[in-house]
C-alpha positions, 0 to 999 in steps of 0.5 A, spaced: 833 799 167 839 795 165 843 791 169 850 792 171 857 787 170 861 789 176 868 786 178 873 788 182 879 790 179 887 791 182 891 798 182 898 799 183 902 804 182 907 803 178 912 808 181 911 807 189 908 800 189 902 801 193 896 797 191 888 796 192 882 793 188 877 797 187 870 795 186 867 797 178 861 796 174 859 798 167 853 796 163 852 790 161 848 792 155 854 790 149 850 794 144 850 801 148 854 806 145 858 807 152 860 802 157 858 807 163 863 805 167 863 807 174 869 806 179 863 804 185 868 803 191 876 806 191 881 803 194 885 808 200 890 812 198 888 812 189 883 818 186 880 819 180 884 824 177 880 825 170 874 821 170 871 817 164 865 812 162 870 808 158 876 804 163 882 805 156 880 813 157 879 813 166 885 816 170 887 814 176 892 818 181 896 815 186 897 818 194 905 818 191 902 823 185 903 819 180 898 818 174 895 812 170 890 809 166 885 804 170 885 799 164 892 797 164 896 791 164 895 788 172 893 782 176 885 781 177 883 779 185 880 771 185 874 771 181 874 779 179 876 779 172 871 782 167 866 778 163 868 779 155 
């Protein structure tokens, strides 16, 4: 079984302002045909509106209603940004 990149990722809902890191993990395998991403804890308050093994494609909704694409221009936790 390969090994998994994991890093924690921040959300913030651009319309109400509510923020949370979520833990995520994706293969680690730059040759695979698909990262594999998998969003391993939520943070209160989000949901997964349309699920994605690609991050750019992988929804996100916010407690306010507000929907959002996971990868998006944002702030990283100390130490928490994805190795590239």
């Amino acid at each position: 079984m390969a090994a998994r990149d994991r890093y924690s990722r921040k959300l913030e809902c651009a319309k109400c302002g509510h923020t949370g890191f979520a833990e995520v993990s994706e293969t680690d395998n730059r040759r695979a045909p698909s990262r594999d991403f998998k969003i391993d804890e939520m943070p209160r308050g989000f949901s997964t509106e349309r699920p994605s093994p690609d991050p750019r494609k992988h929804m996100m909704k916010c407690r306010c209603g507000s929907v959002f694409r996971f990868e998006q221009d944002t702030v990283y936790a100390p130490g928490g940004e994805p190795r590239r």
